[in-house]
Each structure stands twice: as C-alpha cells, then as structure tokens.
mmCIF file of the N, C-alpha and C atoms, coordinates in Angstrom:
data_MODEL
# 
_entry.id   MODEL 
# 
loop_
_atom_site.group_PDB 
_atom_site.id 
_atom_site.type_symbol 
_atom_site.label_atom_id 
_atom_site.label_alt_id 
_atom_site.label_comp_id 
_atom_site.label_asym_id 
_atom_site.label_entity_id 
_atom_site.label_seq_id 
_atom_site.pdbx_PDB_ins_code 
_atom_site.Cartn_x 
_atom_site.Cartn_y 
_atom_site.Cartn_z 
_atom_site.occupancy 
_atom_site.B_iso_or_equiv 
_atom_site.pdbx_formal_charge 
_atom_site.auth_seq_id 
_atom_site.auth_comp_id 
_atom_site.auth_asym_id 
_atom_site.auth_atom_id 
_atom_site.pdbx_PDB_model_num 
ATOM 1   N N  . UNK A 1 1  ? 64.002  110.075 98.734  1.00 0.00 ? 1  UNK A N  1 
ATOM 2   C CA . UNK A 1 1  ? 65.335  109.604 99.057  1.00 0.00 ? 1  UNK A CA 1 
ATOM 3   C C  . UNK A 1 1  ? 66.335  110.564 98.421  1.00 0.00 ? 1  UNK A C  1 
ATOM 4   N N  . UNK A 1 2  ? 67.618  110.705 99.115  1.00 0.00 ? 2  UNK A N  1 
ATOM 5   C CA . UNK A 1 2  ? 68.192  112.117 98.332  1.00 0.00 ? 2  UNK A CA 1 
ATOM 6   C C  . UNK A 1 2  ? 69.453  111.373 98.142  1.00 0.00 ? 2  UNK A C  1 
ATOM 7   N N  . UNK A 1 3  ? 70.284  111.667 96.909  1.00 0.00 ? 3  UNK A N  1 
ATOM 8   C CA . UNK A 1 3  ? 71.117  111.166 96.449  1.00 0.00 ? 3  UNK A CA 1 
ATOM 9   C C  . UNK A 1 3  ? 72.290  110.719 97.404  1.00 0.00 ? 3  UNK A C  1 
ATOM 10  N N  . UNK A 1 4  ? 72.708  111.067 98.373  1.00 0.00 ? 4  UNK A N  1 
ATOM 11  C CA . UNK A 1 4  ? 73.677  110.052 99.418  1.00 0.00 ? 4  UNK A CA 1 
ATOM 12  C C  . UNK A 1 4  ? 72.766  108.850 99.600  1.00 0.00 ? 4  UNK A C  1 
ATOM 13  N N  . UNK A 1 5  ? 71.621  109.083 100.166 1.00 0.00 ? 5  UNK A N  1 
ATOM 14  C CA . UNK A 1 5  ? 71.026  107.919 100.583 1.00 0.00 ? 5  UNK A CA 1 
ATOM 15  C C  . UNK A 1 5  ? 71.025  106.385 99.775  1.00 0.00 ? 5  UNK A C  1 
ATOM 16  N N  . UNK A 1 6  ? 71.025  107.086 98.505  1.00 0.00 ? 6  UNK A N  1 
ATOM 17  C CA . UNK A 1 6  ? 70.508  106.260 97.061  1.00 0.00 ? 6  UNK A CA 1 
ATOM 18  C C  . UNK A 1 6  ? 72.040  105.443 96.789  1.00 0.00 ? 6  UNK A C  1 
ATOM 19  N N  . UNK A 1 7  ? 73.024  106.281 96.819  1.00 0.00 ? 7  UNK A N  1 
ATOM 20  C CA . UNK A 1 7  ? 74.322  105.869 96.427  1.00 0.00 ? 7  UNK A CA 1 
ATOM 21  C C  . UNK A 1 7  ? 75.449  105.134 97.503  1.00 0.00 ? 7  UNK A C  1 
ATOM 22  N N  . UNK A 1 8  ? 74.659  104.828 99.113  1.00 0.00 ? 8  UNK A N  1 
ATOM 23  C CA . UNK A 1 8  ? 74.957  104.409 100.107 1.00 0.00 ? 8  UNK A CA 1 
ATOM 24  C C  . UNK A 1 8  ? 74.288  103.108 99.795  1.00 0.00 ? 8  UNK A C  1 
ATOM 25  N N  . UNK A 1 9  ? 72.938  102.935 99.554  1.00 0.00 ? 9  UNK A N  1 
ATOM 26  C CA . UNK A 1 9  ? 72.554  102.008 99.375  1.00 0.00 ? 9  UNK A CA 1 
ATOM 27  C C  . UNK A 1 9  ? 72.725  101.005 97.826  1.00 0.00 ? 9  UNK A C  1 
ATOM 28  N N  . UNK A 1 10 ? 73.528  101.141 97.197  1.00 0.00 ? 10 UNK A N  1 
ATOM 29  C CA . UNK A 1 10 ? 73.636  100.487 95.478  1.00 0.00 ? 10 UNK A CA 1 
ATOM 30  C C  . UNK A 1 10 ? 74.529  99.503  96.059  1.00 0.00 ? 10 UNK A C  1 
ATOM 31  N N  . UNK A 1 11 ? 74.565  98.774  95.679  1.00 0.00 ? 11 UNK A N  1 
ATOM 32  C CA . UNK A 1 11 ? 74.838  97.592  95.731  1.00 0.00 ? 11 UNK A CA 1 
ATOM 33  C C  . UNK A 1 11 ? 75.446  97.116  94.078  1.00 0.00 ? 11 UNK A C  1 
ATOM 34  N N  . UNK A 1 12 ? 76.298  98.009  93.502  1.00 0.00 ? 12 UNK A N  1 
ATOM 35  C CA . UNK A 1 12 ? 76.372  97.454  92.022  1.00 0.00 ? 12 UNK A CA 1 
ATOM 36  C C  . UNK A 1 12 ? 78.116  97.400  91.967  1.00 0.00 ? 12 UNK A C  1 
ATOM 37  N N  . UNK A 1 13 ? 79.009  97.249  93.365  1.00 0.00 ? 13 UNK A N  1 
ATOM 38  C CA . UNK A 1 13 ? 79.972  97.272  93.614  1.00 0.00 ? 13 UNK A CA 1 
ATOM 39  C C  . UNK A 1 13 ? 80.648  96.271  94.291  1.00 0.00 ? 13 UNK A C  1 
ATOM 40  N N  . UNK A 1 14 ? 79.289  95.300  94.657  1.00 0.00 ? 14 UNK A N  1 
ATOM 41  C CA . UNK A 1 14 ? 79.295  94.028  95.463  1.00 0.00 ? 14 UNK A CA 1 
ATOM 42  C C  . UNK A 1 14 ? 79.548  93.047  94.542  1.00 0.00 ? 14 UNK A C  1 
ATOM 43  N N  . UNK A 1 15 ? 80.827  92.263  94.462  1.00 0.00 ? 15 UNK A N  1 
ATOM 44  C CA . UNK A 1 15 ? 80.829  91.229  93.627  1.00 0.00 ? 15 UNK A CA 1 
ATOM 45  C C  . UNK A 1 15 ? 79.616  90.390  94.168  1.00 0.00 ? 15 UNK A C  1 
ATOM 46  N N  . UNK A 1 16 ? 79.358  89.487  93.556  1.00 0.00 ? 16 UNK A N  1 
ATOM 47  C CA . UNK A 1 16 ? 78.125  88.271  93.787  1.00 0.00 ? 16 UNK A CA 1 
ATOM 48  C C  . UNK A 1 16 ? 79.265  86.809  94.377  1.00 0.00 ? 16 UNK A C  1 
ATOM 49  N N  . UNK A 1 17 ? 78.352  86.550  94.804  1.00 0.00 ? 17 UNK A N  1 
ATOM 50  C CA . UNK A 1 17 ? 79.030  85.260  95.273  1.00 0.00 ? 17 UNK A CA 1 
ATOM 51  C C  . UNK A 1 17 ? 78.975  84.359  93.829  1.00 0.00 ? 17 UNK A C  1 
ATOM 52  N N  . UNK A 1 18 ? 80.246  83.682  93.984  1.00 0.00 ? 18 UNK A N  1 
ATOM 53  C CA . UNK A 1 18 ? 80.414  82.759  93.202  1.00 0.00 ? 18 UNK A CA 1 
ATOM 54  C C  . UNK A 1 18 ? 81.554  83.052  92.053  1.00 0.00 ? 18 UNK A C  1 
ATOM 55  N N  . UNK A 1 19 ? 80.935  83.772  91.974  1.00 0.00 ? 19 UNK A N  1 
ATOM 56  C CA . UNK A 1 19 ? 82.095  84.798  90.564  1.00 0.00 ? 19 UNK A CA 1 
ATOM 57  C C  . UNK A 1 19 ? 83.009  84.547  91.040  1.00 0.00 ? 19 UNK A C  1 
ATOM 58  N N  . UNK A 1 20 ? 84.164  84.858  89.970  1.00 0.00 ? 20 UNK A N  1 
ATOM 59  C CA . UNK A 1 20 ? 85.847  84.550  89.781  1.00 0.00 ? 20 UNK A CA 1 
ATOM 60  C C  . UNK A 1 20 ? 86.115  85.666  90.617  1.00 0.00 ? 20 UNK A C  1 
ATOM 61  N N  . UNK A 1 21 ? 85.830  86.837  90.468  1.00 0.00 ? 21 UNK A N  1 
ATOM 62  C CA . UNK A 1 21 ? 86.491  88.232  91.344  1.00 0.00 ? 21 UNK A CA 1 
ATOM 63  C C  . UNK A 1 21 ? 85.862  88.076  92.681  1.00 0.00 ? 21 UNK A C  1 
ATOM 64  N N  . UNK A 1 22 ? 84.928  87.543  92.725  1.00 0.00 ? 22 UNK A N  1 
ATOM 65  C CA . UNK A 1 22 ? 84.678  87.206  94.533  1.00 0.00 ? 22 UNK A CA 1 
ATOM 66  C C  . UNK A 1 22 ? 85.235  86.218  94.786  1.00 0.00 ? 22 UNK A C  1 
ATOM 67  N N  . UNK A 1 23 ? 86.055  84.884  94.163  1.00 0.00 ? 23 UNK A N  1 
ATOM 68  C CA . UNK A 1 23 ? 86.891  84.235  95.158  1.00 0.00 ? 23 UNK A CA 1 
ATOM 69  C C  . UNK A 1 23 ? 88.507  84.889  94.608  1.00 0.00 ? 23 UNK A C  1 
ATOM 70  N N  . UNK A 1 24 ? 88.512  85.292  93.929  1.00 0.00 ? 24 UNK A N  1 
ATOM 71  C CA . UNK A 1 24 ? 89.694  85.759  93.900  1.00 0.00 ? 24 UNK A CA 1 
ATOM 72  C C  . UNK A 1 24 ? 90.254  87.135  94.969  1.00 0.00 ? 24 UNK A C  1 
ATOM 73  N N  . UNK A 1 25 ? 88.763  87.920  95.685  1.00 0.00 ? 25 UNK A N  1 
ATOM 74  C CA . UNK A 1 25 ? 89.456  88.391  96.242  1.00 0.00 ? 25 UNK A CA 1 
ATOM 75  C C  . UNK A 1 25 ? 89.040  87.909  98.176  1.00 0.00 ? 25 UNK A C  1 
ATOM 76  N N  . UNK A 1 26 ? 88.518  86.826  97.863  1.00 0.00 ? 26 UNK A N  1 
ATOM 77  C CA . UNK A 1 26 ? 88.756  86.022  99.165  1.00 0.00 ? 26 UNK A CA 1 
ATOM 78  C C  . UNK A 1 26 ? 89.801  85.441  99.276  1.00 0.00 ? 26 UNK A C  1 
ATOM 79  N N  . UNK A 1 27 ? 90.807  85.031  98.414  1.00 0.00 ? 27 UNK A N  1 
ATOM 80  C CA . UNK A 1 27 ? 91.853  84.371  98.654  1.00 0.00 ? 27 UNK A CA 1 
ATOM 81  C C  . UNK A 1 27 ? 92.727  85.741  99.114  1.00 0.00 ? 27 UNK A C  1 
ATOM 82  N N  . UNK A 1 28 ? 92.446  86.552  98.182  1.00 0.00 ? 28 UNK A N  1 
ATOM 83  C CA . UNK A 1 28 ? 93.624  87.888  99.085  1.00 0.00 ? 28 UNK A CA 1 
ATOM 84  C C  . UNK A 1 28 ? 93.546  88.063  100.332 1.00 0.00 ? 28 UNK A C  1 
ATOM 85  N N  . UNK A 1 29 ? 92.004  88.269  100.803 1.00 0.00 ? 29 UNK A N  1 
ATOM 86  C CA . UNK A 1 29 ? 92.209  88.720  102.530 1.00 0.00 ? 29 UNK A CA 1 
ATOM 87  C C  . UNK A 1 29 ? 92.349  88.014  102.751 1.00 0.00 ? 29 UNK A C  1 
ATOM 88  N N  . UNK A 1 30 ? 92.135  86.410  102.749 1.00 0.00 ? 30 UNK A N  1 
ATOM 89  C CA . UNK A 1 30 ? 92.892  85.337  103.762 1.00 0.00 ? 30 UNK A CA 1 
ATOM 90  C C  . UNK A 1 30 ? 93.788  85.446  103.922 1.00 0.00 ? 30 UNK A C  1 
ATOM 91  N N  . UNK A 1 31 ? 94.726  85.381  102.368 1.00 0.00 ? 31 UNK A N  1 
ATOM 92  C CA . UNK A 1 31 ? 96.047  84.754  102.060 1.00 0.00 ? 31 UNK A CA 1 
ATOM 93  C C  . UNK A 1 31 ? 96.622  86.408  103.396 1.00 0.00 ? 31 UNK A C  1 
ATOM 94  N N  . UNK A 1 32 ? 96.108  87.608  103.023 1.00 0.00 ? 32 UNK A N  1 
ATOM 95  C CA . UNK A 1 32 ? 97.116  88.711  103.559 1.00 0.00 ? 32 UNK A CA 1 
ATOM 96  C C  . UNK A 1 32 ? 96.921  88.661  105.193 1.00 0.00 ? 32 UNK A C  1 
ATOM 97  N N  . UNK A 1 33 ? 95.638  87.875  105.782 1.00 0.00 ? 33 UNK A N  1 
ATOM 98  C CA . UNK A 1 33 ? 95.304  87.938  107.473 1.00 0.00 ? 33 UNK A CA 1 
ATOM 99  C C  . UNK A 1 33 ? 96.335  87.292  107.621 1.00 0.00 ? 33 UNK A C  1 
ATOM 100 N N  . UNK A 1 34 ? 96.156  86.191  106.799 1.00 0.00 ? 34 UNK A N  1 
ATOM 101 C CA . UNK A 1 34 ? 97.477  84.666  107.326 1.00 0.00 ? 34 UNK A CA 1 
ATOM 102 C C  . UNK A 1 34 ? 99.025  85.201  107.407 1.00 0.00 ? 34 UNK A C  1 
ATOM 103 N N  . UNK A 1 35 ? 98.989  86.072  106.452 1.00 0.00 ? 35 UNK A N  1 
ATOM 104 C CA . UNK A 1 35 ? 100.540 86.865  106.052 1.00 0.00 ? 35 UNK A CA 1 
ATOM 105 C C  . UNK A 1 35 ? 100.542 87.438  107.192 1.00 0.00 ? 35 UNK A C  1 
ATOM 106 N N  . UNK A 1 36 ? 99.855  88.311  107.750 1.00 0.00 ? 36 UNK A N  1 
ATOM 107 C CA . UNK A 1 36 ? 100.134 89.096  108.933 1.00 0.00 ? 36 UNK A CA 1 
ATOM 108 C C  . UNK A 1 36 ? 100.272 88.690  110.075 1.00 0.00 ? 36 UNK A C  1 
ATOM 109 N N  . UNK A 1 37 ? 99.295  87.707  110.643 1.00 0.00 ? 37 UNK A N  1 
ATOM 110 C CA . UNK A 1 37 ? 99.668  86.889  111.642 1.00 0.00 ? 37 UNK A CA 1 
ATOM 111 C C  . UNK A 1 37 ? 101.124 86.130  111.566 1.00 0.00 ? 37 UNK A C  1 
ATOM 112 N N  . UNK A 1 38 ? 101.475 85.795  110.425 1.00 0.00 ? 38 UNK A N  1 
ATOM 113 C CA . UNK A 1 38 ? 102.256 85.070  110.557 1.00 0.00 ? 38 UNK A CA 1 
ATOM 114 C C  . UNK A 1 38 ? 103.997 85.953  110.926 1.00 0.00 ? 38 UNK A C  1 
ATOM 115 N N  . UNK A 1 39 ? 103.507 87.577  110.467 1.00 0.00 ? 39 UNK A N  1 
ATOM 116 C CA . UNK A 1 39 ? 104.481 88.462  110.614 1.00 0.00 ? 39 UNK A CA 1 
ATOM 117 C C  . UNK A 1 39 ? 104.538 88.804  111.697 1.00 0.00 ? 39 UNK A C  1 
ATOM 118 N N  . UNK A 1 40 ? 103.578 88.873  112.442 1.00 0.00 ? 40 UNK A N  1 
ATOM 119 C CA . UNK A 1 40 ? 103.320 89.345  113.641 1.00 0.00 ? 40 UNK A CA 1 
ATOM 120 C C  . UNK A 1 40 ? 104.050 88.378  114.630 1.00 0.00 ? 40 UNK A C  1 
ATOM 121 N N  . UNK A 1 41 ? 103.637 86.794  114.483 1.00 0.00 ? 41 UNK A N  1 
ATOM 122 C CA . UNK A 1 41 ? 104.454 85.959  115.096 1.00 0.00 ? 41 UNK A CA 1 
ATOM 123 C C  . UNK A 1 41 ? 105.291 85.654  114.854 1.00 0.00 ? 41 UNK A C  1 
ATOM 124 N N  . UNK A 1 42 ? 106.801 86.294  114.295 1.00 0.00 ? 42 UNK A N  1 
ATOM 125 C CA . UNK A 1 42 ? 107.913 86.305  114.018 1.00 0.00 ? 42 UNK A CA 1 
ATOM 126 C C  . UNK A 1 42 ? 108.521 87.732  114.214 1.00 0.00 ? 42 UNK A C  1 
ATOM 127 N N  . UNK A 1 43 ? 108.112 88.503  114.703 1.00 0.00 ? 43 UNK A N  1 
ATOM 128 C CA . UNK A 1 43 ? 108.192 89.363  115.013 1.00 0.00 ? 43 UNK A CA 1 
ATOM 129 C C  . UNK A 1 43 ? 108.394 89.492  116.498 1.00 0.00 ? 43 UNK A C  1 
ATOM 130 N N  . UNK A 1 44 ? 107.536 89.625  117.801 1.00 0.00 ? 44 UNK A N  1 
ATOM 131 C CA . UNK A 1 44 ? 107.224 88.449  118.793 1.00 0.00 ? 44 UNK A CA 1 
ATOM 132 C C  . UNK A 1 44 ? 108.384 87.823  119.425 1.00 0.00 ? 44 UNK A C  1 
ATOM 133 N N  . UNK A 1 45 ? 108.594 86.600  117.955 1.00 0.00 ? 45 UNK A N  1 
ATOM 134 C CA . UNK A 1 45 ? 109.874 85.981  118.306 1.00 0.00 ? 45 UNK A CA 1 
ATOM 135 C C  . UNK A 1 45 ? 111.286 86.783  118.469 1.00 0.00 ? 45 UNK A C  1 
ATOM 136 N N  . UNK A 1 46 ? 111.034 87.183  117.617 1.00 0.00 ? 46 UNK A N  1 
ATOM 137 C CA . UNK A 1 46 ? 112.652 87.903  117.644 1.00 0.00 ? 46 UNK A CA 1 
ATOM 138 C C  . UNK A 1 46 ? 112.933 89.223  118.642 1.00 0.00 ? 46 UNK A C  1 
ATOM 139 N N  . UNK A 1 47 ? 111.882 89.566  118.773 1.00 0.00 ? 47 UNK A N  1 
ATOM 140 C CA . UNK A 1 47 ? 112.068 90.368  119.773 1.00 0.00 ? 47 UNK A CA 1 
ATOM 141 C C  . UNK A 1 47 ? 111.826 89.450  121.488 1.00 0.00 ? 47 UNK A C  1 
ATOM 142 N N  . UNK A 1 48 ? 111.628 88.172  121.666 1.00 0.00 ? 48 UNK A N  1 
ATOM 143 C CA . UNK A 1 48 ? 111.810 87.833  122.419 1.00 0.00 ? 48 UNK A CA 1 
ATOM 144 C C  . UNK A 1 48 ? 113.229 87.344  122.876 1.00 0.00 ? 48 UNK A C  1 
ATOM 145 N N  . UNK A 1 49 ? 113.937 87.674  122.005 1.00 0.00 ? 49 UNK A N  1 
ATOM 146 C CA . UNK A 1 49 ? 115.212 86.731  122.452 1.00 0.00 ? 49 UNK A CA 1 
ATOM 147 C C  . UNK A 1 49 ? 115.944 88.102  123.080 1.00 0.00 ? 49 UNK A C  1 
ATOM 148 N N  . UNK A 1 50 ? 116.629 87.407  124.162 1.00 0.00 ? 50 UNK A N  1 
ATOM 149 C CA . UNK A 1 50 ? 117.299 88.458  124.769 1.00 0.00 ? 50 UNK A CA 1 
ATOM 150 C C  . UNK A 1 50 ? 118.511 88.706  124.328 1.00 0.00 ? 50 UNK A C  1 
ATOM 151 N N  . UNK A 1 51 ? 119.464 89.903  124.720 1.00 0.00 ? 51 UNK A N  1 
ATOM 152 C CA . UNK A 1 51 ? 120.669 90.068  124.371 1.00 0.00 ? 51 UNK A CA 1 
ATOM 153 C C  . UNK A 1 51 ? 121.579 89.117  125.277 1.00 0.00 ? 51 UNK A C  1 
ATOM 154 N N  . UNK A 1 52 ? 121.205 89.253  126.077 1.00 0.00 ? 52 UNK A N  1 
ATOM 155 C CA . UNK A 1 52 ? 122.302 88.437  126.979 1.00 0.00 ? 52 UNK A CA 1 
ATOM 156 C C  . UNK A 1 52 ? 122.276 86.767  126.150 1.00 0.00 ? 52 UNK A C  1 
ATOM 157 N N  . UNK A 1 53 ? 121.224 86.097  126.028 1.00 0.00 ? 53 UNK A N  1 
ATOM 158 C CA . UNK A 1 53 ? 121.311 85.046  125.932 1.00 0.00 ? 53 UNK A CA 1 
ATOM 159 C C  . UNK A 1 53 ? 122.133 84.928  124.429 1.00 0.00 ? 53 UNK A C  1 
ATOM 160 N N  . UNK A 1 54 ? 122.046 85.592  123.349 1.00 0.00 ? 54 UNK A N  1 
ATOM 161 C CA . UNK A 1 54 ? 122.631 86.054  122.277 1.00 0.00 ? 54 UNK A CA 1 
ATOM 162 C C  . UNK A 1 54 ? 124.119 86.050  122.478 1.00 0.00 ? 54 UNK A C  1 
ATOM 163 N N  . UNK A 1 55 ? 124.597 86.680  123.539 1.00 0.00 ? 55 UNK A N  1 
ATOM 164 C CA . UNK A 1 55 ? 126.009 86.798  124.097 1.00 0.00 ? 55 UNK A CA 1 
ATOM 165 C C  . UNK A 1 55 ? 126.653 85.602  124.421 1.00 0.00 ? 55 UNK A C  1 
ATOM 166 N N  . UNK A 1 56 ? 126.032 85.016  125.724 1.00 0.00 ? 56 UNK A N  1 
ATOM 167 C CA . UNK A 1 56 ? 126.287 83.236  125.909 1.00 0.00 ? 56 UNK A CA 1 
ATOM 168 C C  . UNK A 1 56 ? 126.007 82.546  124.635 1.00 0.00 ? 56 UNK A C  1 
ATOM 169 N N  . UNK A 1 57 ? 125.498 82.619  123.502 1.00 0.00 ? 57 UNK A N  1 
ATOM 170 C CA . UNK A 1 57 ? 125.853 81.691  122.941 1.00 0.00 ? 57 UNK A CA 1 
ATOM 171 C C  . UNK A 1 57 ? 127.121 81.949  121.607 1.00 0.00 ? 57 UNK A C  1 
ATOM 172 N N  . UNK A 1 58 ? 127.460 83.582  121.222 1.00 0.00 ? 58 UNK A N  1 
ATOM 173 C CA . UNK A 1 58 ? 128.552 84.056  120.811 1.00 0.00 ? 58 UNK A CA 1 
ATOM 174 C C  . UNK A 1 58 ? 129.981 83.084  122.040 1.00 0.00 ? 58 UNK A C  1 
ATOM 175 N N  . UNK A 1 59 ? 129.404 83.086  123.030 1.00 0.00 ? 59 UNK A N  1 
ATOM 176 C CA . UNK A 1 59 ? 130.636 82.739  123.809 1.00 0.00 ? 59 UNK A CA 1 
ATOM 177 C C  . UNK A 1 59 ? 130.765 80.728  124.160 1.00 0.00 ? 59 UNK A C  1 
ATOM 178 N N  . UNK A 1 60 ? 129.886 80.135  123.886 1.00 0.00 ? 60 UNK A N  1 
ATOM 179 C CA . UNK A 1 60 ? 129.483 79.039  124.193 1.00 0.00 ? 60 UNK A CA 1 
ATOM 180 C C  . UNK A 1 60 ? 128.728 77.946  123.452 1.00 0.00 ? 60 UNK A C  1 
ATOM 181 N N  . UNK A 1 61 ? 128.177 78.653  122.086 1.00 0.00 ? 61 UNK A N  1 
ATOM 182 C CA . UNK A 1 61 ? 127.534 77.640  121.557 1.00 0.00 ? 61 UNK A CA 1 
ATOM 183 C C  . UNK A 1 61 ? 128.659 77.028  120.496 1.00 0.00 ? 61 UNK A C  1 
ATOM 184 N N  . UNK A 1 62 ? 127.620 76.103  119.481 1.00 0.00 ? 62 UNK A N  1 
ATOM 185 C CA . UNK A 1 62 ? 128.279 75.245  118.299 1.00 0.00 ? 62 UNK A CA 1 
ATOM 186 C C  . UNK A 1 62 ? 128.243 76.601  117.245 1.00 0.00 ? 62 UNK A C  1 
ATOM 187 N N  . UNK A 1 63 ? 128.870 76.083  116.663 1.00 0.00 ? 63 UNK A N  1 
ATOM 188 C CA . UNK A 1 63 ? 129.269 77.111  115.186 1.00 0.00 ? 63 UNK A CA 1 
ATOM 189 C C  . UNK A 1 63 ? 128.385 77.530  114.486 1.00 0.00 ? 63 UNK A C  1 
ATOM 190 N N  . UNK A 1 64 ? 127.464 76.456  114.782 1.00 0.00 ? 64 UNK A N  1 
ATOM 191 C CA . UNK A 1 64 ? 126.044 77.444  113.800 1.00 0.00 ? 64 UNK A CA 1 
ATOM 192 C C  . UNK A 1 64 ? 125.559 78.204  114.604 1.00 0.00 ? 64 UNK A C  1 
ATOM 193 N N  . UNK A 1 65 ? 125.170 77.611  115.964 1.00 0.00 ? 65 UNK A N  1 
ATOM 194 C CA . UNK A 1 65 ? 124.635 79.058  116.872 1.00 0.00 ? 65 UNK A CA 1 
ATOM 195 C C  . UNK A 1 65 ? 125.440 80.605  116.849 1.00 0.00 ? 65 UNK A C  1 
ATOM 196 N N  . UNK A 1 66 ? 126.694 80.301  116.538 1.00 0.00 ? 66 UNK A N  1 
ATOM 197 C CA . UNK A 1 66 ? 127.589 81.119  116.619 1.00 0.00 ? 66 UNK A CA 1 
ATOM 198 C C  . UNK A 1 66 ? 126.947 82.421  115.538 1.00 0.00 ? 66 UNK A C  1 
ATOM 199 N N  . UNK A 1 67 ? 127.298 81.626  114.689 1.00 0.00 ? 67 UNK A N  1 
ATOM 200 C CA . UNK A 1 67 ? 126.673 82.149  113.231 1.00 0.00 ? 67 UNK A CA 1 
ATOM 201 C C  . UNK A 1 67 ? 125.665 82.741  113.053 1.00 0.00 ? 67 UNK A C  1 
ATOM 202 N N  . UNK A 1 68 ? 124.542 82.541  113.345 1.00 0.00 ? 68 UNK A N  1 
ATOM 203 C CA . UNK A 1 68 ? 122.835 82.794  113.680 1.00 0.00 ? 68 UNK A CA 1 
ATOM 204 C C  . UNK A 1 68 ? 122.942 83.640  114.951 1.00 0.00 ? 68 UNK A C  1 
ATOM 205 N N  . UNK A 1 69 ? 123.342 84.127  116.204 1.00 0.00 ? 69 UNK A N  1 
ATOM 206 C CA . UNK A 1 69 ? 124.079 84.611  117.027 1.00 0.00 ? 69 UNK A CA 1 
ATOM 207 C C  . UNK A 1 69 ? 124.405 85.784  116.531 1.00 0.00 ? 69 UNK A C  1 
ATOM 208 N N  . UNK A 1 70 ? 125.247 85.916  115.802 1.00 0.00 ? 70 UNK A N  1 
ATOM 209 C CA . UNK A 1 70 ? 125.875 86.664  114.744 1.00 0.00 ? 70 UNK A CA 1 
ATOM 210 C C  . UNK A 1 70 ? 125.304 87.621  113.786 1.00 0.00 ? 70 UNK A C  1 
ATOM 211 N N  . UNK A 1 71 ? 124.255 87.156  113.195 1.00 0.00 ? 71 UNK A N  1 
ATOM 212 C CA . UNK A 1 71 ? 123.583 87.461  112.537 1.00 0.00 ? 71 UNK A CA 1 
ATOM 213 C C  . UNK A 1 71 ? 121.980 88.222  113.172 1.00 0.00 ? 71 UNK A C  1 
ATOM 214 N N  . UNK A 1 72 ? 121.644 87.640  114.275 1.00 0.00 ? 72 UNK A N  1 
ATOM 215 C CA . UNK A 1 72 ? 120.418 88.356  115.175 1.00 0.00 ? 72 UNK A CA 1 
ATOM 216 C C  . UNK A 1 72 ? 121.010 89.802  115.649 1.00 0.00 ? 72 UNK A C  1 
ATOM 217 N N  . UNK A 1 73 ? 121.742 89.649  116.658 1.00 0.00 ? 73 UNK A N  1 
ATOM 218 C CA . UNK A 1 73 ? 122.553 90.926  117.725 1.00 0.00 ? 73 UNK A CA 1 
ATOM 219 C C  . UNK A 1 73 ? 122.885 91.790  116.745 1.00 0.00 ? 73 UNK A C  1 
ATOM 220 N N  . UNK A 1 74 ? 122.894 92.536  115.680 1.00 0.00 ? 74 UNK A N  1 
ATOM 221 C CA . UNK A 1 74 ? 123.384 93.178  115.174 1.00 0.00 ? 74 UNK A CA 1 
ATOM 222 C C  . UNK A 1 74 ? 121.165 93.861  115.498 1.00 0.00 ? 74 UNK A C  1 
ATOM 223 N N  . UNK A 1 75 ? 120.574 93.334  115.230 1.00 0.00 ? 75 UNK A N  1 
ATOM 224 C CA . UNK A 1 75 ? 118.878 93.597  114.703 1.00 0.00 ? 75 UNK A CA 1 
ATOM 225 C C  . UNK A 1 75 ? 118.330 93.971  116.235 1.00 0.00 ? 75 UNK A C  1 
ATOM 226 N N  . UNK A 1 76 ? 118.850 93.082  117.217 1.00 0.00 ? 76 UNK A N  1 
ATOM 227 C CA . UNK A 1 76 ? 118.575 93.701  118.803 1.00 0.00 ? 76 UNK A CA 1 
ATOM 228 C C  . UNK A 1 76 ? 119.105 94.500  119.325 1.00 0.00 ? 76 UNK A C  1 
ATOM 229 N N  . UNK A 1 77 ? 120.133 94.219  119.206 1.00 0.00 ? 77 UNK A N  1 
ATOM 230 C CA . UNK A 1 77 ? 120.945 95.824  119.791 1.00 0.00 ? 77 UNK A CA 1 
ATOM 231 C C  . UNK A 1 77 ? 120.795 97.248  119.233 1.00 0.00 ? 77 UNK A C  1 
ATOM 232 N N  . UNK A 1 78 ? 119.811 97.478  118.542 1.00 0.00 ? 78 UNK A N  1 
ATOM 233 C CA . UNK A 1 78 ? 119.054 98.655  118.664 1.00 0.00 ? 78 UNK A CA 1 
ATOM 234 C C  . UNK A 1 78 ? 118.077 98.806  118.586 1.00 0.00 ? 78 UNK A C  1 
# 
C-alpha cells in the first residue's frame, strides 16, 4: 500500500458518533442548510415583487404599504 493510499484511507479525522464535536457539528450543517434555504426563500420573494406593483401601491396603498413600498423600490430598481 503506498502512502496516498494509507492516508486516504485513516479514518483518525472522523469524529465518532456520539461525541460532543460530532453533534456539535451536526447542528452546524443543519442549522447553516436551514439558513440557506431559508435565504434562498427570501430572496425568491423579493425578487418576485414587481416594480409596477411597488408603484400602485406608492400611489394607492395605506401608509404602511407606503412605507415598506418605500423601502423595497429603492433594492429593485436595480
């Protein structure tokens, strides 16, 4: 066996199940998949909203839409 082979196969880098550093770093990739999906679907969103509809409600909604309105169109319009 020649030394790549040997050092491909070690296994002394594998936390063990059970251990504190193997759930501690299962909670990271969850916690960061969940983070991403969750960026991803807000992301998505905001790029779904159109400009126009952004406009009608600068021109037509209640004061908070106004506001929030206000605050999007500046992030879509470029």
């Amino acid at each position: 066996m020649t030394q790549a082979q040997s050092s491909s196969s070690d296994s002394s880098d594998v936390l063990p199940a059970g251990s504190k550093g193997f759930y501690i770093c299962l909670f990271v990739a969850i916690f960061l998949v969940l983070f991403g999906g969750c960026m991803s679907g807000l992301t998505v969103g905001l790029m779904s909203i159109d400009k126009l509809e952004l406009e009608i409600l600068l021109e037509s909604g209640t004061e908070e839409e106004i506001k929030q309105a206000q605050a999007i169109l500046p992030l879509i319009a470029h």
